[in-house]
C-alpha positions in Angstrom: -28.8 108.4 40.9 -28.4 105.4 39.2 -26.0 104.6 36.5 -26.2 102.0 33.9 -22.1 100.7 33.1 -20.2 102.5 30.8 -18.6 100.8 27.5 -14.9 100.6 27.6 -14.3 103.4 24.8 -16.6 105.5 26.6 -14.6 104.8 30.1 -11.6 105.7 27.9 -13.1 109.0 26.7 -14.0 109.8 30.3 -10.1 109.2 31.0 -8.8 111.0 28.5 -11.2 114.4 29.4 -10.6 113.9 33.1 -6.6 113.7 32.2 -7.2 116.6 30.1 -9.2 118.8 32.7 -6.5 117.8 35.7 -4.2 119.0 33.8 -5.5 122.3 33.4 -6.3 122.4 36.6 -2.8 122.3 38.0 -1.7 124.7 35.2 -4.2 126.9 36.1 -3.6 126.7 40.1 0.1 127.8 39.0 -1.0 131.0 37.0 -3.1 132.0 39.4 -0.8 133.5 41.4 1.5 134.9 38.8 -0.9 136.7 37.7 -1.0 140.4 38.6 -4.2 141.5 36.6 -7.2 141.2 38.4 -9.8 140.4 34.8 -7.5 137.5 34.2 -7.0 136.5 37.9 -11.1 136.8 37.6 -10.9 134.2 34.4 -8.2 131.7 35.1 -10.0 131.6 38.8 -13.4 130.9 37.1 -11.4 128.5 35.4 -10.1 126.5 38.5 -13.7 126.4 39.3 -15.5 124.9 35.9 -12.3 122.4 35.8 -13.3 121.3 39.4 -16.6 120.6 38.9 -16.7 118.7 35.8 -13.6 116.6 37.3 -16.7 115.9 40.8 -19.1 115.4 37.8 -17.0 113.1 35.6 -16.3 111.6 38.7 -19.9 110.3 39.7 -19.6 107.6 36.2 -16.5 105.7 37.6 
């Protein structure tokens, strides 16, 4: 794929989400084995797995 530049605000936006989604990432890594209830074990993991991939996605305009 090809991938015209991004504008600085929007490289800035694209920071601030991927700062934003790492975040809940490592918060979510930590819960995960806290947790002792298996629905949300089931949710924070599908969460760990929708932060990872729009962190490879986000990744692939830098």
């Amino acid at each position: 794929m090809t991938f015209e530049k991004l504008a600085v605000h929007e490289t800035l936006e694209l920071h601030e989400v991927l700062t934003l989604k790492q975040g809940c990432l490592v918060k979510s890594y930590a819960l995960q084995s806290l947790v002792e209830d298996d629905t949300l074990r089931m949710i924070i993991g599908n969460d760990v797995s929708s932060s990872e991939k729009a962190k490879r996605i986000a990744g692939y305009f830098i």
